[in-house]
Structure formats: structure tokens, C-alpha cells
C-alpha positions in Angstrom: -82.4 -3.9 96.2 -81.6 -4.8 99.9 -82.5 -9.2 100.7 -82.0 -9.5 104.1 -79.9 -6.1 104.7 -77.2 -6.7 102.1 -77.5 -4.6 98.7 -78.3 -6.9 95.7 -78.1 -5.8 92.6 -79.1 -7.0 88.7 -78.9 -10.4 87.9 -77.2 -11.1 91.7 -81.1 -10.9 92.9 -82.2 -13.7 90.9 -79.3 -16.1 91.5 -79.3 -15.2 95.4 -83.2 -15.0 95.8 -83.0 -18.9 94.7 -80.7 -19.6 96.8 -82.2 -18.7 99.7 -85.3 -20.5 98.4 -83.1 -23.8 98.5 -82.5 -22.8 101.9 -86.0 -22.8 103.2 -86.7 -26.1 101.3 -84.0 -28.0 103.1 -81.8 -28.8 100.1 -78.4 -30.5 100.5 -76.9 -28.4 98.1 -76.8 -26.3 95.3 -75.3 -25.8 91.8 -73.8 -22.5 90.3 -74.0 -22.2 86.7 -72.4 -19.3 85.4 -70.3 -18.2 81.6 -66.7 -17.7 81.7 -66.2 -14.0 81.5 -69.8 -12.9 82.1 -69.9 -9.9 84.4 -72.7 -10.2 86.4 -72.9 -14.0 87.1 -69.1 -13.1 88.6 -70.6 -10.5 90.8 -73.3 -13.5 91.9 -70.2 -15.4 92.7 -69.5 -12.7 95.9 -72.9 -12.2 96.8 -73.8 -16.1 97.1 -70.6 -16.3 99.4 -71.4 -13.1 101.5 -75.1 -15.0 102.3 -73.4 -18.4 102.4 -71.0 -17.7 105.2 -73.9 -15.2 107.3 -77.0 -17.2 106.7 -75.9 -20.6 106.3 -76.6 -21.6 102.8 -76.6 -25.3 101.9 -72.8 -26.3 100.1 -72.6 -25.0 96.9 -70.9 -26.6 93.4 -69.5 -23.4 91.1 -69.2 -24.4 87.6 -68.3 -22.1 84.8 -68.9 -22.8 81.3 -67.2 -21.7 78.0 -67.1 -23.0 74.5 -64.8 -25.4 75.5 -66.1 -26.9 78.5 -66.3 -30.5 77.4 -69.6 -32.7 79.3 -67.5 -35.2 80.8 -65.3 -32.2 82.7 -68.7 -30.9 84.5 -70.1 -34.5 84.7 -67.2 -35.2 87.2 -67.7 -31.9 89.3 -71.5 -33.1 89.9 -70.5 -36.5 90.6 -68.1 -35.2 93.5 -70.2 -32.5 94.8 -72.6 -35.7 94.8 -70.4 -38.0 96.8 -69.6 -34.8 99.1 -73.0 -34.8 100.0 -73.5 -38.0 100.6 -70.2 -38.6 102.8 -71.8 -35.5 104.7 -74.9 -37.1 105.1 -74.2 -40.4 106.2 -71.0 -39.2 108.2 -68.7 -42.4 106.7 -66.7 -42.2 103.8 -67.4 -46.2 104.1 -69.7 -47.5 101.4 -70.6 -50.0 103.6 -71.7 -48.0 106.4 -74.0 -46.4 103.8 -75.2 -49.5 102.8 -76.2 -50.4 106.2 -78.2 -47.7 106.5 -79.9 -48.4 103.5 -81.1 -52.1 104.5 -78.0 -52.7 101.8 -76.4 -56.7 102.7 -72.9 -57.5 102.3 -72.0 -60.2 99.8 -70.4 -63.7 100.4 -66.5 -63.9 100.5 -64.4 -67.0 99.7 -62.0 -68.5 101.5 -58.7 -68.3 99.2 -57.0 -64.7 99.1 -59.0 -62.5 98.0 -57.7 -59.4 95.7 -59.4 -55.8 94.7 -58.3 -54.3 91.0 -57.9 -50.7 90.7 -57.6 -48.8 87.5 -57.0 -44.8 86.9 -56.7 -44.1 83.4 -56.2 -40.3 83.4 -55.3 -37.7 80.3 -51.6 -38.9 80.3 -50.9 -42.0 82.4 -52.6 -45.0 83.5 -52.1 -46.9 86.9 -53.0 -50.2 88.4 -52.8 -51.4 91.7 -53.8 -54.6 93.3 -54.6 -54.8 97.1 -55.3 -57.9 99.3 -59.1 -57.2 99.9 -58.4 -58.0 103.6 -55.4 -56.3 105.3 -55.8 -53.5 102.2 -52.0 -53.8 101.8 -50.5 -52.6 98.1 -49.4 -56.2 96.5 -48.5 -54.4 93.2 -48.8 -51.1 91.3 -47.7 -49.7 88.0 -47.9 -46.3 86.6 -47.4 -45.9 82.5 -47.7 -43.2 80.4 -50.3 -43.9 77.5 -48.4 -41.6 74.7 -52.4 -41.1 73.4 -53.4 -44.9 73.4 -54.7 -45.6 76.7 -56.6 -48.6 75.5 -53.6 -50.7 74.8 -51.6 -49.2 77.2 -53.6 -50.5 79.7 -54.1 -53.9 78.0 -50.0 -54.4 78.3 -50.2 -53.1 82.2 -53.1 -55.8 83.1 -51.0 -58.5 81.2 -48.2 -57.5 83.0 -50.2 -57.3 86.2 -51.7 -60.4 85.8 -48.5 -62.6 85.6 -48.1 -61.1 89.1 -51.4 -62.3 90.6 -51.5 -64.8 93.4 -54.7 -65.1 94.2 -59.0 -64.2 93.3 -59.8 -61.2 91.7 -63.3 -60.4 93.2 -63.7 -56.8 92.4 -62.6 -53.9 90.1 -62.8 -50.4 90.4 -62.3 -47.8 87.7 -61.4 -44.0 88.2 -60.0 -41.2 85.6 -61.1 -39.0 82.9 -61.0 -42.3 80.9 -63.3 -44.5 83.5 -66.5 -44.8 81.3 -64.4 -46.5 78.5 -61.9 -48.4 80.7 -64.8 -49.5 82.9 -66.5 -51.0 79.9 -63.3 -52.4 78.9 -62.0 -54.3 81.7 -65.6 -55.3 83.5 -65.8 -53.3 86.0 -67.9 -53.6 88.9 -67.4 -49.8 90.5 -66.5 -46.8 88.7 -66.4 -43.3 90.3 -64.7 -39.8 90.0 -60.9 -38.9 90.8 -62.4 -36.7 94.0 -63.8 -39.0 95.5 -61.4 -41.8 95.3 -58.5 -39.5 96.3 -60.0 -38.5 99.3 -60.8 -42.1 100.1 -56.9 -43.1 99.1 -55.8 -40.1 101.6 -58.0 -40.9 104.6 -56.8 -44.7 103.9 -52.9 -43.5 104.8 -53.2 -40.3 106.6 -56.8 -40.6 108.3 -56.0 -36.8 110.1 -55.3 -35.2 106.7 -57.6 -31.9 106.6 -56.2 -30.7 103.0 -54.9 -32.8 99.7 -53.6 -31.2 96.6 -53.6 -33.3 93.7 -52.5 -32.2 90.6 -53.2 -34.3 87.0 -52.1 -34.4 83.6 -54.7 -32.1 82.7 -57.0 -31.2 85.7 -55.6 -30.2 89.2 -58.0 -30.6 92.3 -58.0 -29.6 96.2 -59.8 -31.6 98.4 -60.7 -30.4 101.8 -61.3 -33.3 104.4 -62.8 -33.2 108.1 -62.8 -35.9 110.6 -61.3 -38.1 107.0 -65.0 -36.6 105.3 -64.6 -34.7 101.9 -66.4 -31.6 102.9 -65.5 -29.3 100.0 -63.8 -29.5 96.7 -62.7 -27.5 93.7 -61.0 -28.0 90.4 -59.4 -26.0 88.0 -61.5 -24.4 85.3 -60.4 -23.5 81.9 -56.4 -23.0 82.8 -54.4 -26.3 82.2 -51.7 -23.7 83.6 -51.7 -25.6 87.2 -51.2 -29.2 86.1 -48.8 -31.4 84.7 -49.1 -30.3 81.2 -48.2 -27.2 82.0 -44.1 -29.0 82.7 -44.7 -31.4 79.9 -45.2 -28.9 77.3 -42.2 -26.5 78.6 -40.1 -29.9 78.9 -40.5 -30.5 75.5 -40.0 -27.0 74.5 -36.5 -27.0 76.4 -35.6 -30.8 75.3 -35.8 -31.9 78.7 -37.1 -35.2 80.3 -39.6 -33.6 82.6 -38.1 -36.3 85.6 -35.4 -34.5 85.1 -36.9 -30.9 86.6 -37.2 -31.6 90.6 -33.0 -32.3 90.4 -32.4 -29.3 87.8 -34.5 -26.8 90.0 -32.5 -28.2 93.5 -29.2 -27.2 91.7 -30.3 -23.5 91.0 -29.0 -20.7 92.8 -32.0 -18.8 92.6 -35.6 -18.8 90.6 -36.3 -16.5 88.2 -40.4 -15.4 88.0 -42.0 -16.7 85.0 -45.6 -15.7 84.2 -47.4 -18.8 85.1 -50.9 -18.3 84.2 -50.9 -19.3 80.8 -48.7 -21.8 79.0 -48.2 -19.3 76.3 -46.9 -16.4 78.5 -44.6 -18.6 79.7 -43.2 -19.8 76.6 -42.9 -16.4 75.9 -40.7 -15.4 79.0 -38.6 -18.5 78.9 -37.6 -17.4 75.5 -36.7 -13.8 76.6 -34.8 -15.1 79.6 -33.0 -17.7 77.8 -31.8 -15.1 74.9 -30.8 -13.1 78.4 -28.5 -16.0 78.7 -30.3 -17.3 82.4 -29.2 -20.6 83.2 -31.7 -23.4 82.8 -31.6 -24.6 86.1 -32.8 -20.7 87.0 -35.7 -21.4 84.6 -36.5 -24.6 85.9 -37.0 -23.6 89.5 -39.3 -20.7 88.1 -41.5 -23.0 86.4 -42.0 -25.1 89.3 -42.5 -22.1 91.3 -44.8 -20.7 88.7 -47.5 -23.7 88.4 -47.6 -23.7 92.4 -48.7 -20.0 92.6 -51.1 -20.7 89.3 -52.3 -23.5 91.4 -53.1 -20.8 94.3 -54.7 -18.5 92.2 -56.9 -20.7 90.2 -57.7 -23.3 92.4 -57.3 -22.9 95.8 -58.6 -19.6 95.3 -58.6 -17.7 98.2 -60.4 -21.1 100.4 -59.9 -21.6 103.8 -57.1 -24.6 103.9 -55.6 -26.1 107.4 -52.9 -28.9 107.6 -52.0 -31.6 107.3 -51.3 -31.0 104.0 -50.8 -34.1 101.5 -50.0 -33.3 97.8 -50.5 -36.1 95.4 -50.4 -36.9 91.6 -47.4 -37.8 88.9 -46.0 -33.8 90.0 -45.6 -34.6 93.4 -42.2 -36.8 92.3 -41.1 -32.9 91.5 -39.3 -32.6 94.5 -39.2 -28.3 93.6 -43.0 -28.8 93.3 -43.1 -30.1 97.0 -40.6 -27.4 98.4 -42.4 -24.7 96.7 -45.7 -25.6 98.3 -44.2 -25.7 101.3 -42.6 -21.9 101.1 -45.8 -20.6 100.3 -47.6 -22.2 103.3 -45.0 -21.8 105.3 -45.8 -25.8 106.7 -44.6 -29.0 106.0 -46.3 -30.8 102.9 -46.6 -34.8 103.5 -46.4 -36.9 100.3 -47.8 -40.4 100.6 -45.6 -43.4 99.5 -48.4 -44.0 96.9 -48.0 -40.6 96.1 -48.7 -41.4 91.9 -51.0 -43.9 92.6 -53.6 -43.0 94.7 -56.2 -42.3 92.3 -55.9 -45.9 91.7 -55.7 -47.2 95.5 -59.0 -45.3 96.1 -60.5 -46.7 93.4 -59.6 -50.5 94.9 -60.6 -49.3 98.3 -64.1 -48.5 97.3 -64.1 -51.6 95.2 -63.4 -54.0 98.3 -66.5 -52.0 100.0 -69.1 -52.7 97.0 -68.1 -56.6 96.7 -70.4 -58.2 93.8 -71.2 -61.9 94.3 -69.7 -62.3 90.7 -67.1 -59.6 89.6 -67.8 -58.3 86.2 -63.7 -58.6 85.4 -63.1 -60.2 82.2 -60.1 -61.3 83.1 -56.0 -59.8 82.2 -55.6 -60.8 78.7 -57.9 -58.9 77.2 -58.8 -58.7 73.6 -57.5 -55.6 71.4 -60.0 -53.0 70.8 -60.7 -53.6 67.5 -62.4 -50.0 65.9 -65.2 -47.5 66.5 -67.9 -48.9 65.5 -70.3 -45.5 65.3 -70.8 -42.2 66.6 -73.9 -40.4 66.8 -75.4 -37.8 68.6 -78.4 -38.9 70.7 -81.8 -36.8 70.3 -83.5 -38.3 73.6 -83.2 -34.9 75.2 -82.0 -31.1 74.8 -78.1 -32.0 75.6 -77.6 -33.4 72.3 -74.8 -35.8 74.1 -72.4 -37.4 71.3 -72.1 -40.6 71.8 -69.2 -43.1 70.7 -69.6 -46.9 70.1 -66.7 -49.6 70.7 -66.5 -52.5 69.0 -64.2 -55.2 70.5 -63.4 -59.2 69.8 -65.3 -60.3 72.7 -68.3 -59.4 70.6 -69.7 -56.6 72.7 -70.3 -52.9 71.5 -69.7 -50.4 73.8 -70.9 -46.7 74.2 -70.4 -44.0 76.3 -70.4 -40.3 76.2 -74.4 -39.7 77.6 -75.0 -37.9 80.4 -77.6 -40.2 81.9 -77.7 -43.6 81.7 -79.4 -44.7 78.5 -76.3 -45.7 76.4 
């Protein structure tokens, strides 16, 4: 079948037939639900592009599902492709200028220094920064690995913050894969995705930064940014071959400290090619080419090497990127992770002097925009979580969402884990 002089074919007709529906509707965007491995939704993939770039079709969020696609991983796609929209829409990345044009008023500030919280708590590490909620200036950060507690973790940081607080804390804002539970934790008065306040962070420091590579413990992003607007995002999918993992796990493997890589991979001669699109393939050939007696600084550099060019394949994937460039994250410290980024653009990568934090810093930014007249923050000595009180799965609707329950000694019970807003 030929729609509008391109052949269509299968299921492609049904998926691209919508789309152009959207179109005609006036939509501001779309979402693209297809199965990992599932031939023809991967041939709707080209067609939806082909009609995208010749006819205009509204932005589009891709999202592939397998049976271990976890809800919160494609609740913080849709919350991003959300924000995208809106920063589109409203041509600000400002929260207040949206706010403005939504009859939105601005709430009372004191006189004594003011300060914004903000909190990433991500798969591996948490951060928190403190800003002055008028000049924006970084008064104090911290970055901690949680060793699989990130609770307490970040009970010990926001003790050890608070003995460095001079002044009002008059708003807190929460970011990570962790952010529903932290957010309930700590009172917080804004919570939002790790797109979104990256791309806020970046624009903050390097306002003509067009594309930001930020790679997690567990999820690697690329952010693409026009005029200091997010205009288009991706993530990676099921492949934790791109991220941080992907060192920590060879590091332990090798009896390395993973800090140690960036000055081990400078000190090589050369890099040898390890297979980095899977964890376990690459286990596999640093085995082989240790028993081949290659030094380990060889093997090191081809690591580093390896999860750039997964990163490439998996998540830039094939887009249209311009510089500036800015990578950001934990990796970027990797000094062999910044060099190899910039061999395979050919173009100088910045990396912010936040560079671990930013997550964080966007966080706070967005909280000094969406001042409450009372912040929610309960304060930095805060009680231990003391057990899980339930878990259940809710029947309110067909997603079945499971739902986990927090009981702590301030006497509240906390749950998270829906997809909407009932629990």
C-alpha cells in the first residue's frame, strides 16, 4: 500500500496511518510503543521517521518494551518527552515564565539568605547540593555512593549538609531513579525526571550548549538543546552496556578501584577492541586477552573506548548531534571517557565543573523557580526509616501497579510505585 507516495506495508500502515491522524488533529506529540525484538513494529520505526522528516510529524517518544522493562524506567521517558513539550511550547525552560502565562503568582520571599536543597538519588550514588536562591551560586555539594541503602545514605549526607547550612531552607527539589521515595522522605516541594533537570543544570552553566551526554549508574541519556530548550531526547533501552555499570562491574572483575581507570587508560600504549555491547561479551574478551598476557592498562583504555562506541550505537543512534558538546555524570571524572568522545567526534567535549552533580543542581534550580510559601522540608536530621510497612498490588485499573508502603518514626506511611497519582 502506497500513503502519500511512500510504500507501506503490514503493520507499518496502522502505526503510520495514526500518525498522520495526530497530525491533522494538531497534537503536540506522539508516543511509540513497540516489543523488543518484534519485526514489524522495527520496520514502523523507519517508516514513522521517513514521514516525520517529509511531512512534518508532531515530536515523537519511542519506547520499547520487554519483560523487563520496569514502570518507573518508561514513567521517566513520558515525563521528559512531557517537559520537552512543554519547554517547546512555552519557549522558556523557566518555570516561572510558564507560570506567568498561566495567571500562576510568585510567592513571598524573606529577607535573611535564602537557600534551595537539591537531591539526586540515582541507582548507585546520591548527591546534594545547596544554592543561594538568589545569585544561584553552589554553597555546598556532596556526592556518596549508597552501596544499596540509599535511604540512610542520604540521611548521613543531609546531617552532614546541614551542619554546613547558613541560612533558610525555602525549597527542595528531588531528581533520580529514587525521587518518589526520597521526595517523600525529605519533604519535598518539587520532584521531576533526570532529563529535565540536566538540561536545566546545562543551560544554567553553558546557556549555548546544543548537545549533553550524560551517562548514570544504570541509564545513560542524550539531551539535545536549542536556543538552551530541550528539544529532543533519548535514553538507553534494555543495554546497561553504555553506563557506569558497565566499568563498575569490569572493575570489580579486575580488582580495580574504578577511579583508578581514566589514569590506567592515559598510561597505555595503545587500546585493544573489546566487544562493548554486552557486559558479558566483554567479560568474555577480557579473559581471552588477559590469558594473551595484554597489559591491563591496554584493557582499560578498551573499555573506556568500548562503552563510548556502545553509547553511539544504542543511544545516540544515528541522531543528528551539533556542539557544543557537554558530557556529564559520575563517568565523566574518566578522563579516557572524555578523550574518547572526543576522537569519535572529532571536537572538543566541555565538562562542567559540576560535572557529577548536575542532576542535583537542576533539581535546586527548578526548586528556586516553584518557591512554596511553606517548604515541605522536614528538616536535616531526619528520622531512620524504620520498615516496609506493606506491599500490594493496586486493582484501580488494568496496570496492576505494585505498590510499596514506608513506615517511618515521624509517624507517616509512605507509598509509591503507581503510575498515577492515587497512592
Amino acid at each position: 500500500m502506497r500513503i502519500l507516495g511512500q510504500r507501506v506495508t503490514g503493520s507499518d500502515i496502522i502505526t503510520v496511518s495514526a500518525a498522520l491522524r495526530a497530525r491533522k488533529k494538531g497534537v503536540d506529540g506522539l508516543i511509540h510503543l513497540s516489543v523488543f525484538g518484534c519485526t514489524p513494529e522495527a520496520t514502523a520505526v523507519g517508516a514513522i521517521d521517513f514521514f516525520k522528516e517529509k511531512y512534518g510529524l508532531p515530536p515523537i517518544c519511542s519506547i520499547t518494551f520487554d519483560e523487563h522493562t520496569q514502570p518507573d524506567a518508561v514513567k521517566v521517558r513520558i515525563e521528559a518527552f512531557v517537559d520537552t513539550l512543554a519547554f517547546k511550547k512555552y519557549k522558556s525552560i523557566s518555570i516561572r515564565s510558564r507560570q506567568r502565562e498561566q495567571g500562576v503568582k510568585a510567592q513571598h520571599r524573606s529577607n535573611n539568605r535564602d537557600i534551595v536543597l537539591g537531591i539526586d538519588v540515582g541507582s548507585i550514588t546520591a548527591k546534594v547540593v545547596m544554592l543561594d536562591a538568589d545569585s544561584k551560586a553552589v554553597i555546598y555539594k556532596a556526592y556518596e555512593r549508597t552501596y544499596g541503602n540509599p535511604v540512610e545514605t542520604l540521611r548521613k549526607m543531609l546531617a552532614d549538609a546541614g551542619r554546613e547550612c547558613k541560612g533558610n531552607v525555602i525549597s527542595v527539589g528531588v531528581t533520580g531513579s529514587g525521587r518518589e521515595l526520597i521526595g517523600a522522605f525529605v519533604g519535598a516541594d518539587l520532584i521531576r525526571n533526570e532529563v529535565t533537570t540536566h538540561a536545566v543544570a546545562v543551560r544554567h552553566y553553558i546557556p549555548h550548549a546544543r548537545t549533553v551526554f550524560e551517562i548514570g549508574g544504570q541509564d545513560s541519556k542524550l539531551i539535545l538543546l536549542q536556543d538552551g530548550i530541550p528539544v529532543s531526547f533519548s535514553m538507553n533501552t534494555v543495554c546497561a552496556a553504555g553506563t557506569g555499570a558497565f566499568l563498575d562491574h569490569q572493575a570489580a572483575r579486575l580488582g580495580i578501584p574504578v577511579e583508578m581507570f581514566g589514569e590506567m587508560a592515559k598510561r597505555s600504549k595503545r587500546k585493544v577492541k573489546v566487544g562493548g555491547r554486552c557486559t558479558v561479551f566483554a567479560e568474555s574478551d577480557i579473559i581471552l586477552r588477559q590469558q594473551a598476557g595484554q597489559p591491563i592498562e591496554e584493557l582499560i583504555a578498551g573499555l573506556c573506548y568500548a562503552l563510548v562506541r556502545n553509547y553511539f550505537t544504542n543511544v545516540v543512534s544515528g541522531r543528528a548531534i551539533q556542539p557544543p558538546y557537554v558530557l556529564c555524570g559520575g563517568v565523566a571524572a574518566n578522563i579516557a571517557i572524555k578523550e574518547a568522545f572526543e576522537e569519535m567526534l572529532t571536537c572538543e567535549v566541555y565538562v562542567p565543573e559540576h560535572f557529577n552533580v548536575m542532576g542535583a543542581i537542576g533539581a535546586a534550580l527548578l526548586a528556586a523557580e516553584a518557591i512554596p510559601s511553606r517548604t515541605s522540608f522536614r528538616g536535616f536530621e531526619l528520622p531512620n526509616l524504620e520498615t516496609i510497612a506493606s506491599t500490594f498490588e493496586c486493582n484501580g485499573c488494568s496496570n496492576r501497579c505494585l505498590i510499596r508502603c514506608f513506615k517511618t518514626a515521624f509517624g507517616k506511611e509512605m507509598c509509591i510505585g503507581s503510575l498515577c497519582q492515587r497512592w
